[in-house]
C-alpha positions as CSV (number, residue, x, y, z in Angstrom):
1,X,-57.6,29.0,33.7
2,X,-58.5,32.5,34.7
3,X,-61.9,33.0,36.8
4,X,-64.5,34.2,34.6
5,X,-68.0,35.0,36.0
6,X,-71.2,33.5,35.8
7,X,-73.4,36.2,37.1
8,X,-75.4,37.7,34.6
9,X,-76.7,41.2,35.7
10,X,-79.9,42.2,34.4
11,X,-81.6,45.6,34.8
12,X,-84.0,45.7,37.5
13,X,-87.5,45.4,37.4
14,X,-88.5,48.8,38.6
15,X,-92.5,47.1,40.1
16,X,-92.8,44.3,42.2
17,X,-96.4,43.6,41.2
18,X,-97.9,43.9,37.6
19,X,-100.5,46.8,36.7
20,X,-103.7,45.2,36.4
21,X,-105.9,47.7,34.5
22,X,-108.8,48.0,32.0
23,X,-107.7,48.1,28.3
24,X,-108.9,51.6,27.6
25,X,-107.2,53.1,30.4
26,X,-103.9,51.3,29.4
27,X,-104.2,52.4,25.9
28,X,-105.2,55.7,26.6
29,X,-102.1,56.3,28.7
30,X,-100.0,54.7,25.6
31,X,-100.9,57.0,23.3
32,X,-100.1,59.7,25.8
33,X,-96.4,58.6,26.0
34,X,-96.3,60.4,22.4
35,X,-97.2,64.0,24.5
36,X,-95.5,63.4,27.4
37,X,-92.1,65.8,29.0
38,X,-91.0,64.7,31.6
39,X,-89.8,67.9,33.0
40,X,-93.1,70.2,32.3
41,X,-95.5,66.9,33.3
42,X,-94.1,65.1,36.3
43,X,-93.6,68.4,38.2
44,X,-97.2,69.7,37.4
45,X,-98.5,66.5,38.6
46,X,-96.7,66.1,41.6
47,X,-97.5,69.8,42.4
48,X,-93.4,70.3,43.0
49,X,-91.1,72.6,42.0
50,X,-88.3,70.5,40.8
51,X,-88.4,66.8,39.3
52,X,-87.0,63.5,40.9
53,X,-84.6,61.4,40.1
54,X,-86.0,58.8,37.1
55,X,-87.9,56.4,39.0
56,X,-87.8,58.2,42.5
57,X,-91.4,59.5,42.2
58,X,-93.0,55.9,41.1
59,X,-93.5,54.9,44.5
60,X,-96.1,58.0,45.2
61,X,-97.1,58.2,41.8
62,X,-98.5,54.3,42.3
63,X,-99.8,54.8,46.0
64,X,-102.1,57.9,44.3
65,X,-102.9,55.7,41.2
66,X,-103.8,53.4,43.1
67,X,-106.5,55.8,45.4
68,X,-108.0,56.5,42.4
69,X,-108.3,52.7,40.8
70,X,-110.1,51.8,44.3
71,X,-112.7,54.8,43.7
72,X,-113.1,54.0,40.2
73,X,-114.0,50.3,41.4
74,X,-116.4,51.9,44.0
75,X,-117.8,54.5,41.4
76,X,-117.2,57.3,44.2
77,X,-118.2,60.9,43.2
78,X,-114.7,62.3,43.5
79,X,-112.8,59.8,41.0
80,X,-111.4,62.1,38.3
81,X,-110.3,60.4,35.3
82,X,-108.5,62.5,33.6
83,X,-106.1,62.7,36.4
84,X,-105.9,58.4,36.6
85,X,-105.0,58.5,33.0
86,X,-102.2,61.1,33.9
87,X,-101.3,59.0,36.1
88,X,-100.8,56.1,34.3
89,X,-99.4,57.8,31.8
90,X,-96.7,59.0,34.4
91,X,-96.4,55.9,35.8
92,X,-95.3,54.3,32.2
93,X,-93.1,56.8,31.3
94,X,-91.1,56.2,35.2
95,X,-90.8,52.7,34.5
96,X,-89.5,53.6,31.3
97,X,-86.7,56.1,32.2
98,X,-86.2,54.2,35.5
99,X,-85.0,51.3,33.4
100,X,-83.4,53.4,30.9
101,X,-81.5,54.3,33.2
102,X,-80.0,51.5,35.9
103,X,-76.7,50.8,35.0
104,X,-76.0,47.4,33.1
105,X,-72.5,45.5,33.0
106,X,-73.2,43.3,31.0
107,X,-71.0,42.5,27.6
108,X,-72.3,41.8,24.2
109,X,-72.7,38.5,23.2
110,X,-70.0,39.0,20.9
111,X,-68.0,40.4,23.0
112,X,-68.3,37.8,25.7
113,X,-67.4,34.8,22.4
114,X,-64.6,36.4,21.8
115,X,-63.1,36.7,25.7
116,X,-63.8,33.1,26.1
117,X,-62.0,32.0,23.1
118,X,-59.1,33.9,24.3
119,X,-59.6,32.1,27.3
120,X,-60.0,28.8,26.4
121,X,-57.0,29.3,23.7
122,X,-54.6,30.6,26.5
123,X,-55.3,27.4,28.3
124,X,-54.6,24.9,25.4
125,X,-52.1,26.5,23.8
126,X,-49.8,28.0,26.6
127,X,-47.9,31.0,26.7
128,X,-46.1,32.1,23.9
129,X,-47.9,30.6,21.1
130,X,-51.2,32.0,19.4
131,X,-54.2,30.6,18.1
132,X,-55.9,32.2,15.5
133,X,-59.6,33.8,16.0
134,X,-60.9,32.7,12.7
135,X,-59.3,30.0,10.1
């Protein structure tokens, strides 16, 4: 019997540790995934000339999100909203294309019935003689 892997590969979860925000901050920054371009936005907000790699910038764009969450929680002076819902907005639209794309090798479902059959078949019937996929 040929050696067939049991490692499913699954695309990888981009944050170790879930957002924990209120609603209307979340839902602001989902309705401004509709407005969102990547290469006009992300460079503006991370005052650079050129734009990372997809998921490159979420480390720094979380460590400033989360500089301003901790002043919004102490109702500091200097929080500026509008730039925490930019944030979030970039933030969601990074995990997005991060995940978009890592590279998956996975096969289809279908793809993966129809190997195994072969498989299996091979080893019952032997070489030389067929089985056939579908009666």
């Amino acid at each position: 019997m040929s050696y067939m892997s049991n490692v499913i590969a699954f695309r990888p979860r981009p944050v170790a540790e879930p957002l924990r925000r209120p609603r209307c901050l979340i839902r602001a920054a989902r309705e401004g995934q509709a407005g969102w371009k990547r290469d006009r936005d992300l460079k503006r907000l991370l005052r650079t000339d050129r734009c990372p790699a997809p998921g490159a910038a979420l480390p720094r764009l979380r460590a400033e999100e989360a500089l301003l969450n901790d002043a919004r929680l102490q109702r500091a002076a200097e929080y500026d909203m509008h730039r925490h819902v930019l944030l979030m907005i970039a933030i969601l639209a990074e995990m997005r294309a991060a995940v978009a794309d890592a590279p998956v090798a996975v096969r289809s479902a279908a793809q993966m019935g129809a190997a195994m059959l072969a498989q299996v078949g091979a080893a019952i019937s032997g070489p030389g003689t067929a089985i056939p996929a579908r009666p």
